[in-house]
N, C-alpha and C positions, 0 to 999 in steps of 0.2 A: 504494500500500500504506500503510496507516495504520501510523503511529510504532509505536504499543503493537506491531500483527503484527509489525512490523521488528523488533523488541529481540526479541520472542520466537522468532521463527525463528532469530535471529543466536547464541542463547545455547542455542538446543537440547542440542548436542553438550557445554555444562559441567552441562547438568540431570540429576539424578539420575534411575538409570533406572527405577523404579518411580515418578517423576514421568510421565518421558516415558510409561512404559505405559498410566499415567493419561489423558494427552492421545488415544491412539492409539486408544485401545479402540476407538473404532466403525470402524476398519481390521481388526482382525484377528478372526479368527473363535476366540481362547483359544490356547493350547499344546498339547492333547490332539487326536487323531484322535475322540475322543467329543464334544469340546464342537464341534467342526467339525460333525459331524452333527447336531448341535442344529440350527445357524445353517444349516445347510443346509435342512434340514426346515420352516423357520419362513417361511424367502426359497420354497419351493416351496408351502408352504401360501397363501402372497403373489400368487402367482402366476408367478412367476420359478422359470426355470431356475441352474443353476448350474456353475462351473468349478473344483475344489477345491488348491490348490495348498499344498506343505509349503516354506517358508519355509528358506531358507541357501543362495542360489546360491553360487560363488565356491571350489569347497572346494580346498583345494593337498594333497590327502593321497587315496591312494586307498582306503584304508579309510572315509574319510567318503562314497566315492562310493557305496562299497558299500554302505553302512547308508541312505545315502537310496535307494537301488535297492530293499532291501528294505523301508522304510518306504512306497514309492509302490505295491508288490506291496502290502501291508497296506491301503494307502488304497484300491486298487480294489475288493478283497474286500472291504471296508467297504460302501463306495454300493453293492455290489450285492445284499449280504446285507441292508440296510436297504432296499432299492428305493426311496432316494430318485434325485429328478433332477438327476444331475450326472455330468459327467467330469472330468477330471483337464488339467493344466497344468504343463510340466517346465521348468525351465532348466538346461540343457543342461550350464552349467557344475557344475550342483551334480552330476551326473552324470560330471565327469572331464571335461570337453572341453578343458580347459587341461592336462591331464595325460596328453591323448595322446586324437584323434579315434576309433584303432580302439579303445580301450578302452573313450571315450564311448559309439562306434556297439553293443557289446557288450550293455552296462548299458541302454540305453534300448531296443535291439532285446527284452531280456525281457519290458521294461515294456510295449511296445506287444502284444507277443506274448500277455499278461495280459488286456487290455483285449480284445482280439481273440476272446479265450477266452470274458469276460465281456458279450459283445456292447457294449463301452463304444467310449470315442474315446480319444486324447491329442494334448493340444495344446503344441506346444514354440513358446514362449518365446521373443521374438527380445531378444536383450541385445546389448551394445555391438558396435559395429562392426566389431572385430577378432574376432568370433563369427561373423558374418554367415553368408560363405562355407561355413562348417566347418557351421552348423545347416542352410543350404538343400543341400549335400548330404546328410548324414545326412535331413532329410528327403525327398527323392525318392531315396534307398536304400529307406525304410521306406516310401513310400505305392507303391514297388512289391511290395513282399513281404505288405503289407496294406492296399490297398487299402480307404476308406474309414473307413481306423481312426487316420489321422493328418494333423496338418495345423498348419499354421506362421503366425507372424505377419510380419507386413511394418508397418512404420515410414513412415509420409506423408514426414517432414521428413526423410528420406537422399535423398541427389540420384539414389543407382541404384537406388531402389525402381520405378521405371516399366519399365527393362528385365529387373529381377527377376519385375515381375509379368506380364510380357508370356509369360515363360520357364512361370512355376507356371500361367496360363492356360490354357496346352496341356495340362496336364495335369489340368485340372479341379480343382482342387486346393481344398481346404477352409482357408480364411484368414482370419487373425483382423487388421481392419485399424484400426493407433491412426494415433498424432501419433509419438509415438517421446518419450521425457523423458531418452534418455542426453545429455551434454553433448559431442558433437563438435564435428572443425575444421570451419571454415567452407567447405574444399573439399569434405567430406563433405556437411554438412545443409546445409538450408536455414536458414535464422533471421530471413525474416517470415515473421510468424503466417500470414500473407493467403495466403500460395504453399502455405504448409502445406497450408493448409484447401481453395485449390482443387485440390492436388495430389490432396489425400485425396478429394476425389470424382472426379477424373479417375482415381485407382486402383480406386477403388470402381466405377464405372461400365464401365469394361475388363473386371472381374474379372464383375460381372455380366452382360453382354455374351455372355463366354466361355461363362456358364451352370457359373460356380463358388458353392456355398454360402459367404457371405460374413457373418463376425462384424463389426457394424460397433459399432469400440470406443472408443468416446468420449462426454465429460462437457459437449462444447462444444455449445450450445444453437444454434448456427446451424449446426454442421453433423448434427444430429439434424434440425434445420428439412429441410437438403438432401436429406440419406439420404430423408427421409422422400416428399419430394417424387417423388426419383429411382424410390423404390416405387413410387408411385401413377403414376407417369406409364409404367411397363412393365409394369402392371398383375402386379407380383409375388405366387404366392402365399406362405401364411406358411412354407412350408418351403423358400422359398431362401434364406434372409435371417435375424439377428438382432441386435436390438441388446446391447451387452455393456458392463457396469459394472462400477468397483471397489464392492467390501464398504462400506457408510459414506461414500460421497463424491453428494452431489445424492440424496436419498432423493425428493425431493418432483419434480426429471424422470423421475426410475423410475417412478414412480405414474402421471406422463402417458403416456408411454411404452406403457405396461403398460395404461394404459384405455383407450387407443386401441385397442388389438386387436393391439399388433407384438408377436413374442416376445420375450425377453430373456432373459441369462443376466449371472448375478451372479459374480464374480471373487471366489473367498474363500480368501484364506492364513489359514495358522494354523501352532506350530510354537514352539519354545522361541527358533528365532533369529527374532525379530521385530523386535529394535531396531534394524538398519541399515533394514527396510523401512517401518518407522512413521516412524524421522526424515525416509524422504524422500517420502512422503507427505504431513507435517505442512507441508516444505518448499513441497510444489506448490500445497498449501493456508493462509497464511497468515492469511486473516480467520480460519479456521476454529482453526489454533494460539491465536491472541489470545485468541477470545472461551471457548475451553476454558482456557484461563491464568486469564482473569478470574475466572472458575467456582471455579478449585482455590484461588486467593487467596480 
């Protein structure tokens, strides 16, 4: 990591936050449910699909659960009244999951029951460790009650994602699969990159196997190489499969990606709480903090 991205990542959290907004912008898709469908409409005019998500996991109040319950009902009647291409993306805690699982399972049973209504999907979020449990049940509660209208992520770098994913296989399950970027113990994850990366295709290849539709979600260009491979050599077609990006990070492998012929779907927050998830995106991306510093200087 070059000095200059050092200092700049290091001194994020004393930067004023219309600095850091400044930096983040091409992360987040604005603070309105209207400017999201902008950015939505423009990544579909692109050729990209899309995942829309409202920004504030973590909420300790149930009132806040509820006002994102209602803002997520908002957000589906949105993409559908617009008939752009997209679904939707929950974390679970924004939902109450720290505030008690049946109250979660409540709040998100509406939300999926919406989508259902509006021929859409949702996709829940897998967040830290101490979540895990509590989202893959709540998810196979819901993809028996709606079948097809939901579906979970799994994390390469936890050491029990391989018997998680043995588990959601049998049920055909629709999965969004990354690297994982929470910081756990080392009895949890993994922490070489190297086992990540083969885990993530040993997950990825299970899950297709099984003949589950698999988001495959990542920025790392050798395991885009792999996925890609792994397609062609099972002679997949385009509706088992897609590749899945953040908002603003590698525009220019989107566009490989995307010329090739694979589908893809673009991950886009928006939302007034956007500063805990810009800092930690600036974080993962360090040249990219620098040379947006240099810019604002």
């Amino acid at each position: 990591m070059r000095l200059w991205d050092q200092l700049i990542v290091h001194t994020l959290p004393l930067a004023p936050r219309p600095l850091v907004g400044r930096f983040a912008r091409p992360y987040i898709a604005g603070e309105t449910v209207d400017r999201a469908m902008e950015v939505v409409s423009d990544l579909n005019a692109d050729g990209a699909m899309t995942t829309v998500d409202i920004l504030g996991e973590g909420v300790t109040e149930k009132p806040q659960a509820l006002r994102a319950r209602e803002d997520y009902l908002r957000l589906l009647g949105e993409i559908s009244s617009r008939r752009v291409n997209g679904n939707v993306s929950v974390k679970l805690t924004q939902l109450g999951l720290k505030l008690g699982e049946g109250f979660c399972l409540e709040n998100i049973r509406t939300v999926v029951s919406k989508a259902a209504e509006l021929n859409s999907f949702i996709r829940l979020d897998m967040e830290d460790s101490s979540c895990t449990d509590a989202t893959l049940r709540i998810h196979k509660t819901l993809l028996g009650e709606f079948p097809g209208r939901v579906g979970v992520a799994i994390q390469s770098y936890l050491r029990r994602s391989m018997a998680d994913v043995l588990e959601l296989a049998k049920m055909k399950a629709n999965i969004r699969l990354c690297k994982g970027i929470y910081v756990e113990p080392y009895q949890i994850s993994y922490t070489s990159r190297e086992i990540i990366r083969r885990n993530f295709v040993e997950l990825l290849e299970v899950l297709l196997e099984a003949g589950s539709y698999v988001g495959i979600a990542t920025h790392d260009e050798i395991l885009v190489w792999e996925a890609m491979n792994v397609v062609r050599r099972r002679g997949l077609s385009r509706d088992a499969y897609e590749f899945q990006m953040l908002l603003g990070v590698l525009e220019g492998l989107r566009k490989v990606i995307l010329g090739e012929g694979h589908p893809l779907r673009v991950y886009v927050p928006y939302g007034p709480n956007w500063y805990a998830y810009s800092v930690r995106r600036l974080r993962e991306n360090p040249r990219l903090a620098g040379d947006l510093a240099k810019k604002a200087f």
